[in-house]
C-alpha positions as CSV (number, residue, x, y, z in Angstrom):
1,X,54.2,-7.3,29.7
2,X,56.3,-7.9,32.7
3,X,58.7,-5.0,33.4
4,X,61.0,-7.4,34.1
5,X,61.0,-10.1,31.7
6,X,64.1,-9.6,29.5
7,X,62.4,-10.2,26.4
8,X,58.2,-10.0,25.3
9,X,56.5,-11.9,22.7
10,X,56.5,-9.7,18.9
11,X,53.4,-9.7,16.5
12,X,56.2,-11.8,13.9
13,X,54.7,-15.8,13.8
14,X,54.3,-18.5,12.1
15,X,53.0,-22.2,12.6
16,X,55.2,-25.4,14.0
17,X,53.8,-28.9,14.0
18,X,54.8,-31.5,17.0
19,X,55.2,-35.0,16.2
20,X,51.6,-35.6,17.0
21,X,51.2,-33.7,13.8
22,X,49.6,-30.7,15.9
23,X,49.7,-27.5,15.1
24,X,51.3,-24.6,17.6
25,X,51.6,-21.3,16.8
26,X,55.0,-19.8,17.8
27,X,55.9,-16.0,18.5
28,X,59.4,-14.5,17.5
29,X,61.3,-12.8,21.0
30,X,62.7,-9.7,21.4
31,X,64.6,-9.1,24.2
32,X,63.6,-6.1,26.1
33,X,66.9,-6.0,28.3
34,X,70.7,-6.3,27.9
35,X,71.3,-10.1,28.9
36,X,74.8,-10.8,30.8
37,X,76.4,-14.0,30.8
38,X,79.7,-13.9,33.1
39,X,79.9,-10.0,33.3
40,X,79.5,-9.7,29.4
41,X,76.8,-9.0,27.5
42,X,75.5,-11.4,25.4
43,X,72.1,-10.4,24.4
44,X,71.4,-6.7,23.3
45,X,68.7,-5.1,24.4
46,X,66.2,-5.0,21.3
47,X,67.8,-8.0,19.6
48,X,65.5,-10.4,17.8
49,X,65.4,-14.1,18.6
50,X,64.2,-17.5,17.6
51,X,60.4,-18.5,18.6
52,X,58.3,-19.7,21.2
53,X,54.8,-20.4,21.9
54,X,54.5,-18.7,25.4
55,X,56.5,-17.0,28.3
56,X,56.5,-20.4,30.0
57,X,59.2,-21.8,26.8
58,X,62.1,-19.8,28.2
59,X,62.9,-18.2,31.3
60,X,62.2,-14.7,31.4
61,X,64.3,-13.7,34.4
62,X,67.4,-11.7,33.4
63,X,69.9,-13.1,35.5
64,X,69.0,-15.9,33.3
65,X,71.0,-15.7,30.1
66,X,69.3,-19.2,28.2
67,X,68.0,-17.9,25.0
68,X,66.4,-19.2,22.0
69,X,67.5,-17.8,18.3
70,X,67.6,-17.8,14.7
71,X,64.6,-20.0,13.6
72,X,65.0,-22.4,16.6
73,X,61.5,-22.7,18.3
74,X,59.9,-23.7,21.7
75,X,56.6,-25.1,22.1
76,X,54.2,-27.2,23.7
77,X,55.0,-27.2,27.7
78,X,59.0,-27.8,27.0
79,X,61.1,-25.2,28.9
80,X,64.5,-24.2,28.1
81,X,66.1,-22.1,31.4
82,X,69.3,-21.9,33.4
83,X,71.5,-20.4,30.7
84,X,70.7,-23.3,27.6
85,X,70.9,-21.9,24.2
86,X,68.7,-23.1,21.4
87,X,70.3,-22.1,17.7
88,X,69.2,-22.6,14.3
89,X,66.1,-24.6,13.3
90,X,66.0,-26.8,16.4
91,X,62.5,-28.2,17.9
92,X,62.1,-28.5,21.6
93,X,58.8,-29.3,22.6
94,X,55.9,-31.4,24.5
95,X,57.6,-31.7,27.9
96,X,61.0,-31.2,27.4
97,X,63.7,-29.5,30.0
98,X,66.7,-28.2,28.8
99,X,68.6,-26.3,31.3
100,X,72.3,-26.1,32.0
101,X,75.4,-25.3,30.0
102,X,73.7,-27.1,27.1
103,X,73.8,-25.8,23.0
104,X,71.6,-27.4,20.9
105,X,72.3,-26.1,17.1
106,X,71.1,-27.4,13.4
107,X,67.7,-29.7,12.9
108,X,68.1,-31.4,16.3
109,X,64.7,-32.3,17.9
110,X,64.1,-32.8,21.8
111,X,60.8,-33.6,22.7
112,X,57.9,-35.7,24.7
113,X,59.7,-35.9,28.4
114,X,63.1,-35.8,27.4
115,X,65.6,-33.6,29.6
116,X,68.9,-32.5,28.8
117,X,70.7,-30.9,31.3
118,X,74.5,-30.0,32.9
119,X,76.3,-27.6,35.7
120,X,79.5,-28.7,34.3
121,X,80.6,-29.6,31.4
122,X,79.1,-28.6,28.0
123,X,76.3,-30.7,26.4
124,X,76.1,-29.8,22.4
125,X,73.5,-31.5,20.2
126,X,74.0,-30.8,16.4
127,X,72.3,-31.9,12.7
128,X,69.5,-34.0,13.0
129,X,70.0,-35.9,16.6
130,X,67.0,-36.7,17.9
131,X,66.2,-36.8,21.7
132,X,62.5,-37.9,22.6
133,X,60.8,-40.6,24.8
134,X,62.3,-40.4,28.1
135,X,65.6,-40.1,27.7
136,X,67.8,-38.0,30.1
137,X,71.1,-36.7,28.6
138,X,73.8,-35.0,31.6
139,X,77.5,-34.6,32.0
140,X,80.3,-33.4,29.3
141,X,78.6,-34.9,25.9
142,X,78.3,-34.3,22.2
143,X,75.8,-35.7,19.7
144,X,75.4,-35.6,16.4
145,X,74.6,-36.6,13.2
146,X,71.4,-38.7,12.8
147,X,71.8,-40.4,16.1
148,X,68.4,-41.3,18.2
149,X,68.0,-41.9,22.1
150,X,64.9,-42.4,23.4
151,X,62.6,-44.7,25.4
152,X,64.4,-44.5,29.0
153,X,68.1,-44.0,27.9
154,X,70.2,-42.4,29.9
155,X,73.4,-40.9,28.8
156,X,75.7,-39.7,31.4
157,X,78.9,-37.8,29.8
158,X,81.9,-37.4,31.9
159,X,82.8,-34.1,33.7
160,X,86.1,-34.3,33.7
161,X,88.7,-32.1,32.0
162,X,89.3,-33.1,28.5
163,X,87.2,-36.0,28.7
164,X,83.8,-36.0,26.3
165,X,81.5,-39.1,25.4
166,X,80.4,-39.0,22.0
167,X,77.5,-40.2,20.1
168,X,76.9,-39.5,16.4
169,X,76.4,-40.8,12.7
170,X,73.1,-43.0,13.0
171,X,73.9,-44.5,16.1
172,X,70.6,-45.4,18.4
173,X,70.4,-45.7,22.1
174,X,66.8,-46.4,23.4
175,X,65.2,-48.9,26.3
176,X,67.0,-48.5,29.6
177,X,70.2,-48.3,28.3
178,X,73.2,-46.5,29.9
179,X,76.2,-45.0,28.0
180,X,78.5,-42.8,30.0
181,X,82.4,-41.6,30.9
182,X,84.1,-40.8,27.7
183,X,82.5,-43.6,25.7
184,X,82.4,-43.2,21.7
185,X,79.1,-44.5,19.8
186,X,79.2,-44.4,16.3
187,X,77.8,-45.8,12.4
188,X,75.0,-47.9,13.1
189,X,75.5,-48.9,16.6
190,X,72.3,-49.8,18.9
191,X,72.3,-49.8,22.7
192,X,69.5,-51.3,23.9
193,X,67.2,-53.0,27.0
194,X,69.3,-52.9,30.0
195,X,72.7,-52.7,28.4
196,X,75.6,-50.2,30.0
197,X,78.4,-48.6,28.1
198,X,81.3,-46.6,29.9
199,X,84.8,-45.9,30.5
200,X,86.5,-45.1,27.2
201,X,84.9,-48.1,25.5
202,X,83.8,-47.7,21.6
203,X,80.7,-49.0,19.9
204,X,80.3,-48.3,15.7
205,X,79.8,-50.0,12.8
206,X,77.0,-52.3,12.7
207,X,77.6,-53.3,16.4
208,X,74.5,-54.3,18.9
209,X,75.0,-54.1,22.3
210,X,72.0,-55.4,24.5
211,X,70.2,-57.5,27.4
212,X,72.0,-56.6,30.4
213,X,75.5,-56.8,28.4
214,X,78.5,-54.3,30.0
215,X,81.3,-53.2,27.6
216,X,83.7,-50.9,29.2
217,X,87.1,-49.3,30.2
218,X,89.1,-49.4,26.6
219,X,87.2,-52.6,24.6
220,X,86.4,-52.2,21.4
221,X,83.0,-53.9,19.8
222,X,82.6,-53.2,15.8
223,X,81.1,-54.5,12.5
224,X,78.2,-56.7,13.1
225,X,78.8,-58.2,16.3
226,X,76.4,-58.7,19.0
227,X,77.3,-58.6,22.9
228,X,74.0,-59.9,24.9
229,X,72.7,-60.8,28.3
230,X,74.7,-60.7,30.6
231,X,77.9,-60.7,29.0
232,X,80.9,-58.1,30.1
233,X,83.3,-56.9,27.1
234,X,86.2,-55.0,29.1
235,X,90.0,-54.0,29.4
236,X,91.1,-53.7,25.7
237,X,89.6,-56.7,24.6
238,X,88.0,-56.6,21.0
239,X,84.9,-57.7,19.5
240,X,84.3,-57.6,15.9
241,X,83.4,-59.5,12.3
242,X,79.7,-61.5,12.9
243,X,81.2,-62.9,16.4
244,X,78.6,-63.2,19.6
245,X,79.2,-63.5,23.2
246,X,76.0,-64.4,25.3
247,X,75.1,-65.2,28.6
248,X,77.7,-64.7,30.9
249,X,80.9,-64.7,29.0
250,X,83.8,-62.6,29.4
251,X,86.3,-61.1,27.0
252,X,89.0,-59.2,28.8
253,X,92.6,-58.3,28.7
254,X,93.7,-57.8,25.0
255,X,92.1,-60.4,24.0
256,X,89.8,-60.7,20.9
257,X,86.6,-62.4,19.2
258,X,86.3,-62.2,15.6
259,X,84.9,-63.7,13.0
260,X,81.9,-66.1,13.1
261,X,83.1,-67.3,16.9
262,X,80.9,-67.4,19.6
263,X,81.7,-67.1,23.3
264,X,79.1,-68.0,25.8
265,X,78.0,-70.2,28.7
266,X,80.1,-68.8,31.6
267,X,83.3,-69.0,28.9
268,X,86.4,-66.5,29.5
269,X,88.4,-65.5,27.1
270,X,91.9,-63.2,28.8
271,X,95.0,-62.5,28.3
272,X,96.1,-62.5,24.8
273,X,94.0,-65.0,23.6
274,X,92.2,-65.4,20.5
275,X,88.9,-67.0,19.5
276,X,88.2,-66.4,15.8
277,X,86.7,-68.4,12.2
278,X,83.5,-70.6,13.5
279,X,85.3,-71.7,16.7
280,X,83.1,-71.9,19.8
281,X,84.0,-71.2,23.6
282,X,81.5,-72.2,26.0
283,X,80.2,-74.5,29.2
284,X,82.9,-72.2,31.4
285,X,85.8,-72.9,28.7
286,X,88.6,-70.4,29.4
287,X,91.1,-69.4,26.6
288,X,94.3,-67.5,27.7
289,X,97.7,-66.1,26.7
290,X,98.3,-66.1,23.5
291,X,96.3,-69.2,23.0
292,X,94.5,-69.0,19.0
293,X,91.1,-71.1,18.8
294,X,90.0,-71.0,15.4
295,X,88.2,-72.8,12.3
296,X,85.2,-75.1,13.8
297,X,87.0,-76.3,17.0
298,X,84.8,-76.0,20.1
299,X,86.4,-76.0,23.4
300,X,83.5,-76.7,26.2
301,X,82.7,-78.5,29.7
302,X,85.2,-75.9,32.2
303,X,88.5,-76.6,29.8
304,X,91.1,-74.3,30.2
305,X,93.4,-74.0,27.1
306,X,96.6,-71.4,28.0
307,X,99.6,-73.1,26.0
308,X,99.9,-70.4,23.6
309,X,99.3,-72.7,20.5
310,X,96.9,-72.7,17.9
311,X,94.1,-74.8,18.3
312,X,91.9,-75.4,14.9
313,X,89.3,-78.6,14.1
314,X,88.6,-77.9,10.5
């Protein structure tokens, strides 16, 4: 054993199977030093820990105070270092980094190349999140909840003060997507492909955000709707019901789409507006003010409807 390893592997094991359905055999820590974390101790010398499969799981220098415990285990080649905690009966494995101010507590599963990692602000992943693929998690960020990112997702929380982007519930972010700032993803929302998420923008229900689609600052984009290619949701605009926006539409301002309505084409939609039943917006059609399009009317071919009024073709 290394003198200076602050904790050595006991004779306590038991056996941990990957999502390969291999089998690892994992060895309870006990840490062989007092372990300080800002001046205070935080690990006892002769304190008993969670598992891992070899010296190469966690750091073993002691001005390193990342630790693994309760029934949480480390395996495969995953490392956990630079002050990360692992708690209860979470999984980190196959290549997996976790390093950085990060907690990861309850069922929660990191594993193939994901890495989670933060100087800054804290990064907590709780129930039965599941992190995997190659998904890279940084900045000020909680998940939770039943939630999946994987593929080549990146989620990028915010590090300022009393800002924190939040995923949970069985939300699922995968491809290349990017969510970051202060962002909240939640229900049944998917992020997918190339898609982007940020500012303080909300995503939930049964919401589908994908293609190379941007919703951001304040909008809003719930129950079943679907924002695709290249499409931009932002300001405080709203999205919700079974609408769609395609292509290279935007909804801005406090404007909103509900219903069955579709907005595509180059179409606007600003202001105050409102574009809602089975109504259609498209062929660079801008809606403004507090203009209402709504029942089956379809405004098309670069029209530009702003005289506040309700337009309807039933």
């Amino acid at each position: 054993m290394d003198e200076n390893a602050k904790y050595y592997l006991s004779k306590e094991t038991k056996i941990v199977v990957d999502n390969n359905g291999c089998e690892h055999t994992v060895y309870r820590i006990i840490a062989s030093q007092d372990i300080y974390c800002n001046d205070a101790i935080v690990i006892y010398c002769g304190q008993k820990g969670g598992f891992v499969e070899s010296t190469s799981n966690l750091s073993t220098k002691l001005l390193d105070s990342a630790w693994v415990y309760d029934d949480a285990c480390v395996f495969g080649n995953a490392k956990v270092r630079q002050g990360a905690n692992i708690f209860g009966n979470a999984r980190i494995y196959g290549e997996a980094v976790i390093s950085g101010n990060v907690w990861i507590y309850g069922n929660a599963q990191v594993y193939d190349n994901a890495s989670i990692y933060s100087n800054s602000g804290t990064i907590a992943v709780l129930d039965n999140a599941k992190i995997y693929g190659d998904a890279t998690v940084t900045g000020k960020t909680r998940l939770f909840g039943n939630i999946e990112i994987f593929d080549n997702a990146k989620i990028i929380g915010s590090y300022a003060m009393n800002e924190e982007l939040n995923i949970y519930e069985h939300a699922k972010i995968y491809g290349k997507a990017i969510v970051n700032g202060n962002a909240n993803i939640y229900g049944n929302a998917i992020i997918t492909e190339e898609a982007m998420v940020s500012g303080d923008a909300t995503i939930c229900d049964n919401a589908v955000i994908k293609g190379k689609a941007r919703v951001e600052r304040y909008a809003k984009v719930c129950e079943n709707a679907v924002i695709d290619d290249f499409a931009t949701v932002t300001d405080y605009a709203v999205v919700s019901g079974n609408a769609k926006i395609k292509d290279y539409a935007i909804i801005k301002g406090k404007s909103s789409v509900l219903g069955n309505a579709k907005v595509m084409d180059n179409a606007t939609v600003k202001d105050k507006a409102m574009v809602k039943g089975h109504s259609k917006v498209s062929q660079g059609a801008i809606i403004s003010k507090n203009s209402v399009i709504t029942g089956f009317k379809r405004v098309k071919r670069d029209e530009e409807i702003d005289d506040d009024k309700v337009h309807r073709f039933l």
